[in-house]
C-alpha positions in Angstrom: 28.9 108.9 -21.3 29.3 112.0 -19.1 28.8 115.4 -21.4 31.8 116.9 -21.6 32.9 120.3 -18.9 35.3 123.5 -19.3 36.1 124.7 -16.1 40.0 125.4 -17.2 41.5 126.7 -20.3 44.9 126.6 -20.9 46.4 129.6 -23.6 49.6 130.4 -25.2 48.2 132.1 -28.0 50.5 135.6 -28.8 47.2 137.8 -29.3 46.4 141.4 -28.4 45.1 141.6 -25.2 41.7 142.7 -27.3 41.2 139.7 -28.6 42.2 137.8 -25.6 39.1 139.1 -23.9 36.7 137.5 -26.3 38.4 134.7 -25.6 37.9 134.9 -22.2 34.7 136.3 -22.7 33.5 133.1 -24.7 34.8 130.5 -22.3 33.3 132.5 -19.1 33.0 131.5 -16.2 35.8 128.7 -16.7 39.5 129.7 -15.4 41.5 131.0 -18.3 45.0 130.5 -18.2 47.0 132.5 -20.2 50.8 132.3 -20.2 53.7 132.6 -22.9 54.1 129.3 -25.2 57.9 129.0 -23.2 56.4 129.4 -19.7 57.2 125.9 -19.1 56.4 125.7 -15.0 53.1 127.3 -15.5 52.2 125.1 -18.5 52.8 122.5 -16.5 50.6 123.2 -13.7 47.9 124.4 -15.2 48.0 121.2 -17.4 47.1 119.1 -14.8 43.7 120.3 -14.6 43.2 121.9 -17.9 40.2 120.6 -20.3 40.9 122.8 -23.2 44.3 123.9 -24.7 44.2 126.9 -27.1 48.1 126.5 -28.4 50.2 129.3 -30.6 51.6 125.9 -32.2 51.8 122.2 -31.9 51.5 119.6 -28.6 53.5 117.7 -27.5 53.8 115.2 -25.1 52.9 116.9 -21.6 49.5 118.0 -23.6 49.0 113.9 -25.0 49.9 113.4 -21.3 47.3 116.0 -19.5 45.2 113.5 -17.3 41.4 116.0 -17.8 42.4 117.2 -21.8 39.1 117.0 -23.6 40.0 119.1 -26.8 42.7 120.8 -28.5 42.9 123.5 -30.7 46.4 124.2 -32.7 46.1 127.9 -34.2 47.6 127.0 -37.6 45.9 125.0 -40.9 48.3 122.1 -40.8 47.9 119.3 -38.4 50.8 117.0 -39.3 53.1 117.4 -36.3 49.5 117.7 -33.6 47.6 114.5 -35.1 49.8 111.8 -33.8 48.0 108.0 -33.2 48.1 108.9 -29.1 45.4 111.8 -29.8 43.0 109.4 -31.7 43.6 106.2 -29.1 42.7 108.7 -25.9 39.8 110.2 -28.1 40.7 114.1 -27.4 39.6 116.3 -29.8 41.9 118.0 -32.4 41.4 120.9 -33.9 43.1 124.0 -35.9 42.9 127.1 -37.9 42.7 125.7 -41.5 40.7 128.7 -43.7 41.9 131.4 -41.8 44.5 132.6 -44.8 42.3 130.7 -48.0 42.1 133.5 -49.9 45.5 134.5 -49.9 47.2 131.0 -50.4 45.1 131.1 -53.2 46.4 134.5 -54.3 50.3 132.9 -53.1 49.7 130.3 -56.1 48.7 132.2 -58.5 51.4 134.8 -57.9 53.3 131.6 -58.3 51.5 131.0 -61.7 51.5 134.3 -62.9 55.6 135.2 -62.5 56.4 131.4 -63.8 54.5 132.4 -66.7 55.9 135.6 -67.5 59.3 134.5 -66.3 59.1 137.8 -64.2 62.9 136.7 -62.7 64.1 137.6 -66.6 62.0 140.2 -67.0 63.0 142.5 -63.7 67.0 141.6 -65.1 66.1 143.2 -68.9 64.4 146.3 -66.7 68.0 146.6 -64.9 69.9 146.3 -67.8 67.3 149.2 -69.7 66.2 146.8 -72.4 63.0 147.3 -73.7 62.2 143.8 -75.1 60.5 140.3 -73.6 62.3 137.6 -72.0 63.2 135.1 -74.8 62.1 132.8 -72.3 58.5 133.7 -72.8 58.3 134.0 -76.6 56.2 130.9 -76.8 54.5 130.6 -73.2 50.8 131.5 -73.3 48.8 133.1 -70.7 46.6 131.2 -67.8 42.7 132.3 -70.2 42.3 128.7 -71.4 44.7 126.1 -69.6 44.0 123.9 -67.2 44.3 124.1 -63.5 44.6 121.1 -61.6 44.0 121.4 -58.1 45.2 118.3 -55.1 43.1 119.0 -51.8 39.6 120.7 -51.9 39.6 122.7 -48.4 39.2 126.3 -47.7 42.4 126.5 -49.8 41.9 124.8 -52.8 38.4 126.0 -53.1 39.7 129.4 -53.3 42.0 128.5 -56.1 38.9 127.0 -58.0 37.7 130.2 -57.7 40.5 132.3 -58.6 40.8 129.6 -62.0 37.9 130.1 -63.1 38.4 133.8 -62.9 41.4 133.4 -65.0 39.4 131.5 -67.7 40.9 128.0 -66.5 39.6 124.9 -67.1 39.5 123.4 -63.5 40.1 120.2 -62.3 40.2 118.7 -58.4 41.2 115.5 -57.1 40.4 115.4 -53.6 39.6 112.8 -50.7 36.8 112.2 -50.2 33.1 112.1 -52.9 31.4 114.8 -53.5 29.7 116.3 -56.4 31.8 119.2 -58.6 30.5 122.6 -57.4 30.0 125.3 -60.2 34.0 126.1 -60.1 35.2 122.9 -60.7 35.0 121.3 -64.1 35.9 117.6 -63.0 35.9 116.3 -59.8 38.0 113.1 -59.2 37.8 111.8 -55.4 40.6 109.1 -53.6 37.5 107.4 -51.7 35.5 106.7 -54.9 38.9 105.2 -56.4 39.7 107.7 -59.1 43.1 107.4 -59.9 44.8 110.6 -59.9 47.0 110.2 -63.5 43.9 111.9 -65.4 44.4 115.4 -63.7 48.3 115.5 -63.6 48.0 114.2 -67.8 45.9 116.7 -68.4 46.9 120.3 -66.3 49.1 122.9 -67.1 49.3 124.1 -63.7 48.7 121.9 -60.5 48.5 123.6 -57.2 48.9 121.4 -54.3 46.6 122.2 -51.3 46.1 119.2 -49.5 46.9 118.2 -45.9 50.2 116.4 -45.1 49.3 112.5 -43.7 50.5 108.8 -44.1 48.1 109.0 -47.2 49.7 111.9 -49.1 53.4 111.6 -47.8 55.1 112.2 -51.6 51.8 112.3 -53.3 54.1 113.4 -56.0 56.9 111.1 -56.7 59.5 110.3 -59.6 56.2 108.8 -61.6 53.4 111.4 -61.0 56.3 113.8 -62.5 56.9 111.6 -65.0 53.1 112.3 -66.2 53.0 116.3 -66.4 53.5 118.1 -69.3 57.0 119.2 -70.7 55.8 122.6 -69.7 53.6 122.0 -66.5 53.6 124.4 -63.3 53.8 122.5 -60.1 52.8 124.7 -57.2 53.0 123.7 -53.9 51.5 125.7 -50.7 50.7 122.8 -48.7 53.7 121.0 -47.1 57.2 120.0 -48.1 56.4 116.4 -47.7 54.0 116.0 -50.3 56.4 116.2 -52.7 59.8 113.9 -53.4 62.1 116.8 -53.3 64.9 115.0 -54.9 62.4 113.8 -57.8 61.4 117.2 -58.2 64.8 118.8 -58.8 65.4 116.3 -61.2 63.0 116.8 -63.1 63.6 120.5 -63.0 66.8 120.0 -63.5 66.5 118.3 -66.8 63.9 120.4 -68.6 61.4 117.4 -67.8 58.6 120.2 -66.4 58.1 123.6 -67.0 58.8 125.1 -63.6 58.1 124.9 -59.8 57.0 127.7 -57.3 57.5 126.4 -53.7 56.3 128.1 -50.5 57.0 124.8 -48.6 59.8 122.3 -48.7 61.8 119.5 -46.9 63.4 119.8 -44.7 62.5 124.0 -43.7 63.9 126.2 -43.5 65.4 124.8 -46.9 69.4 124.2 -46.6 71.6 126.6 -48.0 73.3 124.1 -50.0 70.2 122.9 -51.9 70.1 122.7 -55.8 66.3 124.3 -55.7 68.0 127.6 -55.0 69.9 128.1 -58.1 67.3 126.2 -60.6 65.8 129.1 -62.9 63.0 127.1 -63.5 62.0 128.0 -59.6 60.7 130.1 -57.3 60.8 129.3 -53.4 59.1 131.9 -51.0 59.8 131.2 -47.1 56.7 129.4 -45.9 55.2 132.6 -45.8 52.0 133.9 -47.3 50.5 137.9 -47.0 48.2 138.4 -43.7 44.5 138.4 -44.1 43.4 141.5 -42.6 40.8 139.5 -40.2 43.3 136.2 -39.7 43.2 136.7 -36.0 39.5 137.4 -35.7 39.0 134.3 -38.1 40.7 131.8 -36.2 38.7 133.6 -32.8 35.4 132.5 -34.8 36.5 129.1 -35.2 37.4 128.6 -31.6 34.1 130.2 -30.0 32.2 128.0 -32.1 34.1 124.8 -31.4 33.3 125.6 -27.9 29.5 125.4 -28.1 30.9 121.9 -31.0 32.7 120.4 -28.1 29.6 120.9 -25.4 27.4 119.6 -27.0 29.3 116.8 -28.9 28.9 117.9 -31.9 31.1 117.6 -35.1 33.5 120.3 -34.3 35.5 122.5 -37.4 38.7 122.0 -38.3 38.6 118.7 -36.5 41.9 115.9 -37.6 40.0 112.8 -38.2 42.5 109.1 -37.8 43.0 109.4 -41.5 45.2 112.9 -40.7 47.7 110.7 -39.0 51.6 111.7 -39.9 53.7 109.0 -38.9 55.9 108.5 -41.9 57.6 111.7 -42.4 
């Protein structure tokens, strides 16, 4: 097997023209093509002899169809919509920006975590209305020193909510895919591949963040019967994808007092209809699939990038890489 050549790189990443330059910089002396993600024509073109394609957001078919593509990079965490069966069958490699924004997703759940438990909606409406007293709501809700945090996925994210638990004094639990021993954040590991079921950690949490990657394997992870299992007074928090979760489960479980209360950053379909229940539950909180900026995101996703290039030349296991098992073809 021939080792692997860039001698054109095809970008549509919206970056200053700063960080451009270590791009180009990196992958010197091979053409670097750099166009809008609409320039259509020149897409097209360049395509035809491209090796590597550094995209602003997902392929599609003209890049499954590129006749020298090698490797491409997608420059968001979620690779739903990229890791179709035609990128696994042709053997390109698939990568994408997953770590980039950890820390604050972590800090998006917990901001979750924290208004849910102070019912900070109520509490901005008695500041309006000049009334010095708490929410009757939170009377008899306790703070986060002591619960337990269940965490679903164990990437970049959802070790930087393990962190951010134990911080808070949480009693951590992970179920992730695959085996690996509990690192010093993580009270209880539970893993898919060494056939833990996952009832134990949605039994036992007060607060479950969801942080794993949307695939054939965890299409409504969270059904009518996992919500059956929480607490009456169980957080669900979900900054991974919409489609993790039955939607219409969820509401109804909202809906009738069966869980404590749900903060959403993602949901199905997006941008979530006008006419949906989820708006007007109180028991909710929905933020736009949109999370603060890191102050180095750019320069993060750069890193990952110039280091998949030396990956990719040499053959080696690449970051971020979408493995067969990241398939989406359910949704």
């Amino acid at each position: 097997m021939m080792a692997p050549t860039i001698e054109t790189v095809l970008c549509t990443l919206g970056y200053d023209e700063a960080d451009l330059d270590q791009l180009r910089a990196a992958f010197a002396p091979a053409e670097f093509v750099h166009c809008r993600p609409d320039d259509d024509a020149r897409i097209t073109a360049t395509l035809e002899r491209a090796e590597v394609a550094l995209l602003a957001g997902d392929l599609d078919d003209r890049h499954l169809a590129a006749p020298r593509i090698g490797w491409i990079h997608c420059d968001h965490a979620g690779l739903n919509k990229s890791a179709r069966p035609a990128i696994f069958e042709r053997g390109i490699a698939l990568t994408g920006s997953a770590g980039r924004s950890g820390p604050a997703l972590a800090q998006h759940a917990f901001h979750f975590a924290l208004a849910l438990s102070y019912d900070t909606s109520a509490a901005l409406r008695q500041q309006a209305g000049h009334r010095w007293a708490p929410p009757e709501s939170i009377r008899e809700r306790g703070c986060l020193w002591g619960k337990t945090l269940g965490i679903i996925g164990f990437g970049h994210t959802g070790r930087q909510m393990a962190a951010l638990g134990r911080a808070f004094g949480m009693r951590v639990i992970v179920y992730r895919r695959s085996d690996s021993e509990a690192p010093e954040d993580v009270d209880r590991m539970l893993s898919a591949d060494r056939g833990d079921p996952l009832d134990p950690l949605l039994e036992e949490s007060d607060v479950i963040m969801l942080a794993v990657g949307l695939s054939d394997e965890t299409h409504q992870l969270i059904g009518k019967r996992e919500l059956g299992l929480l607490k009456a007074d169980a957080l669900l928090i979900n900054l991974a994808r919409g489609g993790v979760v039955d939607q219409q489960a969820l509401i109804e479980a909202l809906r009738d007092g069966r869980i404590g209360g749900a903060g959403l950053d993602v949901t199905d379909p997006e941008p979530l209809p006008e006419h949906s229940e989820l708006w007007d539950l109180p028991n909710v909180m929905i933020t736009p699939h949109h999370t603060l900026p890191m102050p180095d995101k750019t320069q993060r996703s750069i890193d990952v990038m110039i280091a998949n290039r030396e990956h990719y030349l040499r053959g080696e296991p690449m970051i971020n890489a979408a493995t067969p098992r990241d398939r989406y073809t359910v949704g």
